[in-house]
LONUMAR-262990 format. One line per 10 residues: number of its first residue (from 1); their letters; for each residue x, y negated, z of C-alpha. Coordinates in steps of 0.05 Angstrom, whole numbers, plus 32768, in hexadecimal, padded with zeros to 4 digits. Layout:
<atoms>
NUM	a	X,Y,Z; ...
</atoms>
This chain:
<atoms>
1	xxxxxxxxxx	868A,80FF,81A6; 865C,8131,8177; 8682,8109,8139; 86BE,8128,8157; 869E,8173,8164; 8683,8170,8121; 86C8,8166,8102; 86E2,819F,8130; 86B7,81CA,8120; 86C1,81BB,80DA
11	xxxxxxxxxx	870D,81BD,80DA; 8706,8200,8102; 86D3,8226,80C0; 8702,8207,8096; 8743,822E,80B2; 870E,826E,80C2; 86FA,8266,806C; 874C,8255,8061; 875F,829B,8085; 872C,82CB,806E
21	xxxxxxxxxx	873E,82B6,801E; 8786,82BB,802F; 8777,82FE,8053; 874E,831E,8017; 8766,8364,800C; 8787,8375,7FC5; 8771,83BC,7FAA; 87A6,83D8,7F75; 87A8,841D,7F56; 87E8,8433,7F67
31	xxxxxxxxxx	87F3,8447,7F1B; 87EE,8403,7F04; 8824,83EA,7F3E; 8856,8414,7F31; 8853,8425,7EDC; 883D,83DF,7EC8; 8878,83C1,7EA2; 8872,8367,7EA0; 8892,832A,7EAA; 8869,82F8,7ED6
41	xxxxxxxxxx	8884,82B9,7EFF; 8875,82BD,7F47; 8839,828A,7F3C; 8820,82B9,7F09; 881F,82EB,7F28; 87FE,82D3,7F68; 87C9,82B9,7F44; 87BC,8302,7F27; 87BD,831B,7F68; 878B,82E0,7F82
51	xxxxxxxxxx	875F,82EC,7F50; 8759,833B,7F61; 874B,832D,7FA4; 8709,8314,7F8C; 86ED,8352,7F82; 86BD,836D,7FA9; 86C7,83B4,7FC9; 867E,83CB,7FA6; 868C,83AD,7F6C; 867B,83D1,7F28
61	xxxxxxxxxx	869E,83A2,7EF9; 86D2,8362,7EF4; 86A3,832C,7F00; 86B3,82E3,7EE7; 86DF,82C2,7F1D; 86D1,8270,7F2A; 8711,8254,7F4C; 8718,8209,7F61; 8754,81F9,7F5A; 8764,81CF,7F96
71	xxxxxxxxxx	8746,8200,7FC0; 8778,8234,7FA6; 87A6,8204,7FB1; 8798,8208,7FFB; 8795,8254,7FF9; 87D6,825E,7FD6; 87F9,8223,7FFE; 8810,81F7,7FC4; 880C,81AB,7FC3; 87C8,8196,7FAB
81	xxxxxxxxxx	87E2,8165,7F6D; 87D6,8155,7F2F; 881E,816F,7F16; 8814,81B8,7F3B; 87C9,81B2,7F1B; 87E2,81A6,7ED0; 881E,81E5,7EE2; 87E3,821B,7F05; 87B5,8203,7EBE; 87FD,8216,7E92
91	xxxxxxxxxx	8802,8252,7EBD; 87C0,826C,7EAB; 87C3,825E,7E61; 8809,8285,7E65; 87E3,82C2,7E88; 87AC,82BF,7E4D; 87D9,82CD,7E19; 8810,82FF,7E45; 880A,8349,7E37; 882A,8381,7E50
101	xxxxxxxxxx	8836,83C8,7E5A; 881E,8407,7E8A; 8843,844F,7E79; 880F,8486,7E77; 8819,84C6,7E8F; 8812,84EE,7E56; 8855,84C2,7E47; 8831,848C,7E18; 882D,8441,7E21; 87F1,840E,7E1F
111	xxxxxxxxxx	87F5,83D0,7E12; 87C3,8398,7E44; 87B1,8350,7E4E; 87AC,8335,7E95; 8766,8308,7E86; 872A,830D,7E52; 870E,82CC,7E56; 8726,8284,7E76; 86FE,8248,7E84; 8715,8211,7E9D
121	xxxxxxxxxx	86D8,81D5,7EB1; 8707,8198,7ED2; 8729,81BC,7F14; 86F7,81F9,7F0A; 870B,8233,7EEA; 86EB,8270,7ED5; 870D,82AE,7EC6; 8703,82FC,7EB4; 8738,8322,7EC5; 873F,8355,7E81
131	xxxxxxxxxx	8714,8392,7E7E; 8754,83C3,7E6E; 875E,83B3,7EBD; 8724,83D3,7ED6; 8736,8416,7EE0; 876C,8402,7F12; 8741,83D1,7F37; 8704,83E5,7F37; 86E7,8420,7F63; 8723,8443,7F77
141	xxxxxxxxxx	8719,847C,7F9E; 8765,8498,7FA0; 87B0,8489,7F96; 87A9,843C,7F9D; 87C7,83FE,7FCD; 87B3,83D0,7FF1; 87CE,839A,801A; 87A8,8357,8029; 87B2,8312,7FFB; 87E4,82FA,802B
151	xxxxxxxxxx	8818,831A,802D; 8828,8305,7FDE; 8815,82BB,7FE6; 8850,82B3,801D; 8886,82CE,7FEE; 88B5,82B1,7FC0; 88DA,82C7,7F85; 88B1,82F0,7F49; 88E4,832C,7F5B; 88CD,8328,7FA1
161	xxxxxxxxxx	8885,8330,7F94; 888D,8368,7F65; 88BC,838D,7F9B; 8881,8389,7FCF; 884C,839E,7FA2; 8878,83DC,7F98; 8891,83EB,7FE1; 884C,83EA,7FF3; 8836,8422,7FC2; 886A,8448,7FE0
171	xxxxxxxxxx	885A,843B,802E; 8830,846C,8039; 8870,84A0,802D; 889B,8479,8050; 88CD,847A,8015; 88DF,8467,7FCF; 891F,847D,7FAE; 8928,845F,7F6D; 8963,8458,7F39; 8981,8419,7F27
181	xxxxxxxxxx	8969,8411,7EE1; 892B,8428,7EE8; 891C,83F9,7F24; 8935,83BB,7EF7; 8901,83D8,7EBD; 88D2,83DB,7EE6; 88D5,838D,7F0C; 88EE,837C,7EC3; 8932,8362,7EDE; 896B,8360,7EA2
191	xxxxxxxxxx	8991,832F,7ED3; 89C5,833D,7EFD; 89E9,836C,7ED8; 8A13,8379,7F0D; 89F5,83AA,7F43; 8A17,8373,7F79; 89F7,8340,7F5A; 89B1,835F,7F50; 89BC,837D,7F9F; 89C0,8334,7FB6
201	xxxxxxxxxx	8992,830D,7F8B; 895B,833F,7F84; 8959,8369,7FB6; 897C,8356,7FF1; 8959,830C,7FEE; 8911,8332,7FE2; 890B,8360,8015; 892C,832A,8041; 88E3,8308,8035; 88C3,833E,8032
211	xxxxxxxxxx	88D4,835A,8082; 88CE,830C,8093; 888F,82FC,8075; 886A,8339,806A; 884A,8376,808F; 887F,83A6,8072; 88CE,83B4,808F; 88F6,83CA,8056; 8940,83E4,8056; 8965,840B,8023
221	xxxxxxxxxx	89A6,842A,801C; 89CD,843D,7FD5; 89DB,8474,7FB1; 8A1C,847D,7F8F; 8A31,84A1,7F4F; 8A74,8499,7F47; 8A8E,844D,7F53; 8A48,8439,7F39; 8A04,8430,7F66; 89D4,8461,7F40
231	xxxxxxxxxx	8998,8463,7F6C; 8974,8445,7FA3; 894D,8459,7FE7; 891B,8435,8005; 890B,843E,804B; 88C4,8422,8053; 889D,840C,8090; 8857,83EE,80A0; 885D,83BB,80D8; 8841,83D2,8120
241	xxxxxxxxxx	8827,83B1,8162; 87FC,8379,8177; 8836,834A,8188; 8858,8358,8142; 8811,8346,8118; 880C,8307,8143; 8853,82EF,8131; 884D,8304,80E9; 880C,82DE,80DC; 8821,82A4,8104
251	xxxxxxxxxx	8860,82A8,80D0; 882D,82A7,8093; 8805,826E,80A0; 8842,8245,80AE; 885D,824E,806F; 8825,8241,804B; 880D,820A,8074; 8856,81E5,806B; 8857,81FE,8023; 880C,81CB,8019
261	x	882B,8198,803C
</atoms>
């Protein structure tokens, strides 16, 4: 009978440990969310976004992270194999040698690398996210996101990711209108050339996951010039009520959960 407690009790830090890594809160400056100009997979990009919920709200500098990897496994809800192992180690190498752009204010560009310094001992890896990143990571005292680990682990679709990243940089106005090209320069979408197409593969499928998975309700309406859709409007809306957080969560973990299995 205590054979069994002990397991239960067990089982039940496990799933505490399991919820308060997936409920980590990501801190972005908003200037890096919204002029930051890359190409990243979905994985890739969750992984960024895993790795920067490592940091500490006190912290002073980007400290070395040690993953496991079947523990992020667990955290991320992919199937612990040796197959997904061998892609997350390819996805990482890929990351160490991706750069990309943020526009400046003063109407410049600069050029950055997602990670320093990788690591990798067996299924231990150990990582330092690149020093260029600091200033929009570390200590932010104004104009920044956040939004809890979560809500980017349940999505799927690189485009989708991006979008929420973006919507929530603009939630706190309530609104985000946007041209056309400039929205596809900024996700990095040169698909679609058609606006139907791009309206139904991109956005209507993202913020479809988005209101479903996430603790944002986005809808949009667009702005014609002509016969041609020039710009877009984002309505933008955080999630309220005890019953609605309940369901949402409960929504999470069950994606995640079936995703592992």
């Amino acid at each position: 009978m205590n054979g069994i407690i002990h397991k239960t009790e067990r089982k039940c830090e496990m799933d505490r440990k399991l919820r308060d890594n997936r409920n980590k809160l990501i801190v972005k400056s908003n200037e890096l969310i919204r002029n930051a100009r890359y190409s990243l997979s979905e994985l890739e990009q969750k992984f960024i976004v895993f790795l920067i919920s490592k940091i500490e709200k006190n912290d002073k500098e980007l400290k070395e992270v040690t993953i496991n990897l079947k523990e992020y496994c667990n955290i991320a809800g992919l199937e612990y194999s040796g197959g997904s192992i061998a892609y997350i180690k390819n996805n990482i190498q890929e990351l160490s040698n991706k750069s990309w752009w943020i526009d400046n204010i003063d109407g410049s560009s600069t050029l950055f690398r997602w990670i320093d310094t990788v690591s990798i001992y067996g299924e231990t890896i150990k990582i330092i996210l690149s020093e260029s990143l600091k200033p929009y990571l570390i200590d932010l005292k104004q104009d920044f996101s956040k939004y809890e680990l979560i809500n980017i682990l349940v999505l799927r679709g690189k485009y989708t990711v991006r979008l929420y990243e973006l919507f929530k940089s603009y939630s706190w106005k309530g609104e985000w209108r946007v041209k056309v090209k400039e929205l596809r320069n900024i996700i990095n979408c040169d698909k679609y050339k058609q606006f139907k197409e791009f309206n139904r593969n991109v956005l209507k499928y993202s913020i479809e996951e988005i209101n479903k998975h996430t603790d944002l309700n986005i809808s949009y309406k667009t702005i014609r010039e002509g016969k041609f859709v020039n710009e877009i409007e984002f309505l933008i809306k955080e999630k309220e009520g005890f019953q609605m957080t309940i369901e949402m969560i409960m929504n999470q973990e069950e994606r995640l959960d079936f995703n592992e299995k």
